[in-house]
TIFI-652340 format. One line per field, with one value per residue (C-alpha): residue number from 1; x, y, z. Coordinates in steps of 0.25 Angstrom, whole numbers, plus 2048, in hexadecimal, padded with zeros to 3 digits. Last residue first. Example, Ala and Ser with C-alpha at 12.3 -4.5 7.8 and 13.67 -1.06 7.14 Angstrom:
2
num	[2 | 1]
xx	[837 | 831]
yy	[7FC | 7EE]
zz	[81D | 81F]
This chain:
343
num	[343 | 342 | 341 | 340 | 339 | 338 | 337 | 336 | 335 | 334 | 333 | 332 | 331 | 330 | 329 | 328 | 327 | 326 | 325 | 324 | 323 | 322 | 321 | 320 | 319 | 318 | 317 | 316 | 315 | 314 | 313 | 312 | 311 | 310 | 309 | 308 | 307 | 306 | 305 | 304 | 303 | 302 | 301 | 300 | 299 | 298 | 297 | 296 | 295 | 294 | 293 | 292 | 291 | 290 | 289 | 288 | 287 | 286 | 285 | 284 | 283 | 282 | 281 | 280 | 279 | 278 | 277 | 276 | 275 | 274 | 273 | 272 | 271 | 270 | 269 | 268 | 267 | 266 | 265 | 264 | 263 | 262 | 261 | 260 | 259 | 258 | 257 | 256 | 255 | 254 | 253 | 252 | 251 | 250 | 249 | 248 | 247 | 246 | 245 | 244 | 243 | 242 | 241 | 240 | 239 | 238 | 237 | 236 | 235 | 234 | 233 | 232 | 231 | 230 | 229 | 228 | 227 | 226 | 225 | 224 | 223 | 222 | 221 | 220 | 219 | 218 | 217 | 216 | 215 | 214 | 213 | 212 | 211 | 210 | 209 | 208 | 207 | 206 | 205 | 204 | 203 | 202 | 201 | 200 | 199 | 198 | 197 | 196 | 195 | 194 | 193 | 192 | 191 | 190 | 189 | 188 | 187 | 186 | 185 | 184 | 183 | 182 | 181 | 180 | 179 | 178 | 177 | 176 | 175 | 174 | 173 | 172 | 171 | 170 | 169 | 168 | 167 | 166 | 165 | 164 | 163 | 162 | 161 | 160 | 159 | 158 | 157 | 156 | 155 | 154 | 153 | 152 | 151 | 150 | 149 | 148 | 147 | 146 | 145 | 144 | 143 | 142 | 141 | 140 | 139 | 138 | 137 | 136 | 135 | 134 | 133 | 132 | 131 | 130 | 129 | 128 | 127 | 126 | 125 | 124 | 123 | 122 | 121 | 120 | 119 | 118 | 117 | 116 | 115 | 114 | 113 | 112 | 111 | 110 | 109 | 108 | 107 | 106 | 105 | 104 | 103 | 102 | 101 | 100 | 99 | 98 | 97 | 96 | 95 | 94 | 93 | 92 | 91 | 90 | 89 | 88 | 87 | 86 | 85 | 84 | 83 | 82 | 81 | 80 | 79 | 78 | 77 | 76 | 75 | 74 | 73 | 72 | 71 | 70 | 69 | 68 | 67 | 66 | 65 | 64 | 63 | 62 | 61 | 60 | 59 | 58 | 57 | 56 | 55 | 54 | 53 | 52 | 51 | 50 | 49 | 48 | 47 | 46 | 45 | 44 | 43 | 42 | 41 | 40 | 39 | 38 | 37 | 36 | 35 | 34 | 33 | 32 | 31 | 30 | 29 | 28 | 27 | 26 | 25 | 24 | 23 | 22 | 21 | 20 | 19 | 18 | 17 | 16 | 15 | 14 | 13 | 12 | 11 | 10 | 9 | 8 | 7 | 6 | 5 | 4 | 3 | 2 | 1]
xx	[64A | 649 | 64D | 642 | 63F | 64D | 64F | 642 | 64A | 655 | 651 | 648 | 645 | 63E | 64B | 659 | 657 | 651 | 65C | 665 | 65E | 660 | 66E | 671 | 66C | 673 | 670 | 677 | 66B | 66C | 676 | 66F | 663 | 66B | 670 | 660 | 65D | 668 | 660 | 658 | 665 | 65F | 656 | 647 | 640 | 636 | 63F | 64C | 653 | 662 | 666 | 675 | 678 | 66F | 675 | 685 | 67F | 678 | 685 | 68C | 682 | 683 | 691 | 690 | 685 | 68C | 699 | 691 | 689 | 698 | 69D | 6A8 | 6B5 | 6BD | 6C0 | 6AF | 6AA | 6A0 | 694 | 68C | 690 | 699 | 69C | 69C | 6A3 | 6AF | 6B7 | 6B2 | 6B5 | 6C3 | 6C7 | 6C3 | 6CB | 6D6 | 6D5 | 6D6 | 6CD | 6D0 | 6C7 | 6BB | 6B1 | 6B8 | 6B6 | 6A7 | 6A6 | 6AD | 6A3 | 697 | 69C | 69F | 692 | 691 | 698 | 692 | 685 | 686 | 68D | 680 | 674 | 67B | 679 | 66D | 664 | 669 | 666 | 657 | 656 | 65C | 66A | 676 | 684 | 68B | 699 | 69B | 69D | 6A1 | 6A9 | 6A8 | 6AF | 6B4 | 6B9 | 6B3 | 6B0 | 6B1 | 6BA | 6B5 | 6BE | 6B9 | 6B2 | 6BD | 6C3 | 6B8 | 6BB | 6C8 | 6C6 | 6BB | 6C8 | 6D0 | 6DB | 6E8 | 6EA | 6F7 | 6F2 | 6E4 | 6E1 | 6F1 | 6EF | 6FC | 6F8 | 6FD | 6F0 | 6EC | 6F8 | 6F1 | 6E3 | 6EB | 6E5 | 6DE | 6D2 | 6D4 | 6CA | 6C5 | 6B6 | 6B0 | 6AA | 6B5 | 6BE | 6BC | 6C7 | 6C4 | 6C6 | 6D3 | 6DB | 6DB | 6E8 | 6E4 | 6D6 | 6E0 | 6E9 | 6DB | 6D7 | 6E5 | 6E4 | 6D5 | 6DA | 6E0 | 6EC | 6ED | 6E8 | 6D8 | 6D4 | 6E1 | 6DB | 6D0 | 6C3 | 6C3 | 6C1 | 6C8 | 6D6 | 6D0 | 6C5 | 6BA | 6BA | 6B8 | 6AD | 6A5 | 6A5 | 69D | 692 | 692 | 68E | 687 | 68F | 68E | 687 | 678 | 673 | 66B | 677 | 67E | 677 | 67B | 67E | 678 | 681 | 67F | 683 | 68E | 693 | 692 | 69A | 6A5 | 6A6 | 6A7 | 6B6 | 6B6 | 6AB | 6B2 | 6BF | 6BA | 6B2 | 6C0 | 6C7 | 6BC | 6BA | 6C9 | 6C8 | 6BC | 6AE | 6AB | 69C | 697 | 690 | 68B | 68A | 680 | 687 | 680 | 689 | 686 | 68D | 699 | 69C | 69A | 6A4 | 6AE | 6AC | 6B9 | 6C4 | 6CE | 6CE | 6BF | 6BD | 6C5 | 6BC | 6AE | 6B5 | 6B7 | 6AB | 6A4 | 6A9 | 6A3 | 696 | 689 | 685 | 687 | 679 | 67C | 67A | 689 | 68A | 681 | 673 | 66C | 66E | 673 | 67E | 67C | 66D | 662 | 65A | 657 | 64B | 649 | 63C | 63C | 632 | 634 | 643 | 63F | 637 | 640 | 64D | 642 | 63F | 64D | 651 | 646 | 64D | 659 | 656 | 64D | 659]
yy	[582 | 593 | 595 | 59D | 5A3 | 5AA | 5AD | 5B5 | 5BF | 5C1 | 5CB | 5CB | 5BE | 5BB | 5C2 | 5C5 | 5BB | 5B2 | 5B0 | 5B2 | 5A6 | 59D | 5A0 | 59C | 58F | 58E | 590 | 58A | 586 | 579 | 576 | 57C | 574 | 568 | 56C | 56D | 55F | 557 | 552 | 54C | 542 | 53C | 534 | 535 | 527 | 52E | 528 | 52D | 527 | 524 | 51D | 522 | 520 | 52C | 533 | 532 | 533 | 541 | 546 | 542 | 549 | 555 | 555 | 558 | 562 | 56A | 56A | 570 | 57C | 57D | 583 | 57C | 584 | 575 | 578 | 57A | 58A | 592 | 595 | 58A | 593 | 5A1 | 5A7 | 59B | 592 | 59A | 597 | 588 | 587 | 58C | 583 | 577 | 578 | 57D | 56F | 569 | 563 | 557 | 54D | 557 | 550 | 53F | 542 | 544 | 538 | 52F | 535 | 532 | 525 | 520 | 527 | 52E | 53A | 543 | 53D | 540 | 54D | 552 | 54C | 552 | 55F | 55E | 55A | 568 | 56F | 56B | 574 | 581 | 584 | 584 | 586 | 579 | 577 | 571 | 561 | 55B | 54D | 543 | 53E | 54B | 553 | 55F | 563 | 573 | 575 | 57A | 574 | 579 | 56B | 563 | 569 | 566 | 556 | 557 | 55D | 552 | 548 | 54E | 558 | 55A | 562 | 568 | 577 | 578 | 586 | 587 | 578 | 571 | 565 | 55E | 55A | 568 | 570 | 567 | 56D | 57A | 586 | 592 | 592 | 58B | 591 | 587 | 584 | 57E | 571 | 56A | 56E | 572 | 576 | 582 | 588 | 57F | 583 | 579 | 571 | 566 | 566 | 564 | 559 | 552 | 551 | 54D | 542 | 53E | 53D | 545 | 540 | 546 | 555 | 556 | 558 | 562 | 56E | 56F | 575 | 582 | 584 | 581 | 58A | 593 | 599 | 5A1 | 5A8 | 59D | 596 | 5A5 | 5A1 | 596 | 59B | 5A5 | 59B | 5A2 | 5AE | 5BD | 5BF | 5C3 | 5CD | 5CA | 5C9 | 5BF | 5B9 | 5AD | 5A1 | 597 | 58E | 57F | 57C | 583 | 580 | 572 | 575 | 57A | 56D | 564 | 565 | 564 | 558 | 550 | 553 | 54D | 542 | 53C | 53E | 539 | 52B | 52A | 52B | 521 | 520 | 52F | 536 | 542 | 54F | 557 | 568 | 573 | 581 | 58C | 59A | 5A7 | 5A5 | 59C | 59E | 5AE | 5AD | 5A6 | 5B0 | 5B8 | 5B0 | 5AA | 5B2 | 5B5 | 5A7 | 5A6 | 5AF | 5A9 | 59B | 59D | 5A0 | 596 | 58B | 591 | 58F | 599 | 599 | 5A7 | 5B0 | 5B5 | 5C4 | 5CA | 5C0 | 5C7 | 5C2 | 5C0 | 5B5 | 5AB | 5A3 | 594 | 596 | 58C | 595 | 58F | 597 | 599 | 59D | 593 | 58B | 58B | 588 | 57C | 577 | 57C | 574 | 567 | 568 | 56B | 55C | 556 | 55D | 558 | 549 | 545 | 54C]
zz	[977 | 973 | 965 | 961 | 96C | 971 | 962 | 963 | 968 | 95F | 954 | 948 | 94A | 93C | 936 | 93C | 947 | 93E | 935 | 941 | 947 | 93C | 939 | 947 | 946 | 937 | 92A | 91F | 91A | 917 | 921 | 92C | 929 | 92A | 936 | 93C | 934 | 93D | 948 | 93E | 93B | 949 | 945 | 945 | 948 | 954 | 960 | 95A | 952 | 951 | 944 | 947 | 937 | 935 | 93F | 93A | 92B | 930 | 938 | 92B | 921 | 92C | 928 | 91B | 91B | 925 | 91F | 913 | 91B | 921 | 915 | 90D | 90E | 911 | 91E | 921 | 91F | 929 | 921 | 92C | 937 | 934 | 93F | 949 | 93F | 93B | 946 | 947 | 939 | 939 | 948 | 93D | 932 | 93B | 943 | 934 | 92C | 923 | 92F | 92D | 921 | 925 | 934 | 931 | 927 | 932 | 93D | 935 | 930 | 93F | 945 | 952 | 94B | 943 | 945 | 954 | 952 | 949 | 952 | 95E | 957 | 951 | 95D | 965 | 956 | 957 | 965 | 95F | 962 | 96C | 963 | 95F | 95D | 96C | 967 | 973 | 972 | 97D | 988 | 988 | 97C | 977 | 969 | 966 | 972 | 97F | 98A | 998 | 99B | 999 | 9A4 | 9AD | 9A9 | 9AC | 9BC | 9BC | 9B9 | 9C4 | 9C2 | 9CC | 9D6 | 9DA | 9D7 | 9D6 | 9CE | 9C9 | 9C4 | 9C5 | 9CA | 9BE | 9B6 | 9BC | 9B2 | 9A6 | 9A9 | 9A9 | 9AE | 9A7 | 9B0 | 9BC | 9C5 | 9CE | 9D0 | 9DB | 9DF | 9E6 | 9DA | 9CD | 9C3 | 9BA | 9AC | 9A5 | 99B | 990 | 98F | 995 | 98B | 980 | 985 | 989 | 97A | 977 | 97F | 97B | 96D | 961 | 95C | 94E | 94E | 94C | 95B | 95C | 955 | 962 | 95B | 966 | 974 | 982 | 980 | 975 | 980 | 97B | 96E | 966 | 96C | 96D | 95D | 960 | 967 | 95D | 954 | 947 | 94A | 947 | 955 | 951 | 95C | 969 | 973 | 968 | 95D | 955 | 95E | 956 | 94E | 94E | 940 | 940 | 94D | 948 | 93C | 945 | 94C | 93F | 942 | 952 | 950 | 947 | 94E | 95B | 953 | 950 | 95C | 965 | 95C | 95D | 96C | 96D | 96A | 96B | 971 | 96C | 977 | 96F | 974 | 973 | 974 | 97C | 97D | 985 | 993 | 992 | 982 | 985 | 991 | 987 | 97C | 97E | 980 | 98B | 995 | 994 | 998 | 9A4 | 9AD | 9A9 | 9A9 | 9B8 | 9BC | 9B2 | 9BA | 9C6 | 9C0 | 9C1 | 9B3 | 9AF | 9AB | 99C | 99B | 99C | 991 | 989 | 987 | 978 | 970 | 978 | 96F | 96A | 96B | 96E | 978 | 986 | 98E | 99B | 9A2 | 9AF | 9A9 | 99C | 99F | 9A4 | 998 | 98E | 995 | 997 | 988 | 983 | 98B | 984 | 978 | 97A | 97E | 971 | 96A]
């Protein structure tokens, strides 16, 4: 965390200067899409044009979203396959507890996350919490099976942008690429691809945990802190599998549907809200840290990191509940959002 907030310092400091602010929000609060300046990048071209095709919301996710994302390593194949379905099945509970995309165009949204309900309404070929990670015989080939039959965005070549939207990556393994036909892939082709996948949990030479809507300054700390006690402990991790291993992949595609409505109200397969899921598994996430032992230079360890979700817990309120409290009282509106929750 030392390394995030010197980081925050420098981004605050810069854009001091040059009059720009960064807001921890899952969702801006006010513009219209029409608004949002585009990142000049050819990739985003041609994702502009494809993305409609295939849902409503994807142009919202490009241009009016912020996630924050962790990055967890794996020992080995079984290693991936079991903190890959942790981390898909206790997904939702993240979201829940990272919510903070209420407003939209300077109004309160009916969500707790719409950030991740823009997910659901973007592309079902590259998104989703991927049923076939819990079947028998999950592994890297199956992994790479999947991402095959994605539909790809682009291929680049000699510094330029192809348009390959809708092709087959499995089509290119043969040369049959309508966009390059008799060409066959390279390794940085494969690794672009990999790119356009936008799963809950992403695979790469590490898993992605993408659950997370962007949020206030100690939140950045808890997030790490909460996959890393999860799962970079041996008890942790077996106790973790041990509370989801009886869920099934519908189990888990039902929460992460109703999590962006309904947050931390939201129900666990069992009917127990997720103010009580929440509780359990922060008392792994906390074993998992306290069994780490790292400190920090003053003594403190990381199970602090943690004191934000548990305050969510307790209270059943999260991020996003927070704001809309004080949106529809102390606020009085949305402006002040802009200062309050400023980096």
């Amino acid at each position: 965390c030392d390394e995030t907030s010197s980081h925050l310092r420098c981004t605050r400091e810069i854009g001091e200067r040059l009059d720009i602010g960064f807001l921890g929000l899952g969702f801006h609060p006010t513009l219209k899409r029409e608004e949002i300046p585009v990142m000049p990048k050819a990739r985003y071209d041609i994702m502009r044009a494809y993305m409609p095709k295939k849902g409503n919301l994807g142009l919202d996710m490009m241009l009016r979203t912020c996630t924050v994302q962790v990055n967890l390593d794996f020992a080995d194949e079984a290693d991936m396959v079991e903190k890959f379905r942790i981390s898909l099945a206790l997904q939702p509970l993240a979201t829940a507890l990272f919510a903070n995309s209420p407003f939209k165009e300077g109004k309160p949204n009916g969500f707790k996350s719409y950030r991740s309900h823009i997910w659901t309404d973007t592309d079902p070929d590259r998104c989703g919490t991927l049923p076939f990670v819990f079947e028998d015989g999950m592994g890297f080939e199956r992994w790479v099976d999947h991402a095959l039959d994605v539909p790809m965005y682009f291929v680049r070549r000699g510094g330029k942008y192809i348009d390959a939207s809708g092709q087959s990556f499995r089509a290119f393994m043969k040369g049959e690429l309508p966009a390059l036909p008799g060409e066959l892939p390279t390794m940085a082709d494969w690794e672009d691809h990999m790119t356009t996948l936008f799963p809950e949990v992403r695979l790469k030479t590490f898993l992605e945990m993408r659950g997370a809507d962007g949020g206030p300054w100690s939140r950045l700390c808890a997030l790490p802190a909460f996959w890393v006690g999860l799962l970079y402990d041996t008890e942790a991790q077996g106790a973790a599998l041990d509370l989801v291993k009886r869920w099934s992949a519908e189990d888990v595609a039902k929460m992460r549907a109703d999590v962006p409505k309904l947050g931390l109200e939201a129900k666990d397969p069992k009917g127990g809200c997720f103010r009580d899921l929440g509780e359990e598994v922060l008392k792994i996430s906390d074993l998992g840290l306290r069994k780490r032992a790292r400190l920090s230079s003053s003594g403190d360890s990381e199970q602090g990191f943690l004191n934000s979700l548990w305050e969510s817990v307790e209270t059943g309120m999260t991020p996003a509940d927070q704001i809309l409290h004080k949106y529809h009282g102390a606020w009085g509106g949305i402006e002040p959002l802009f200062d309050q929750l400023s980096y």
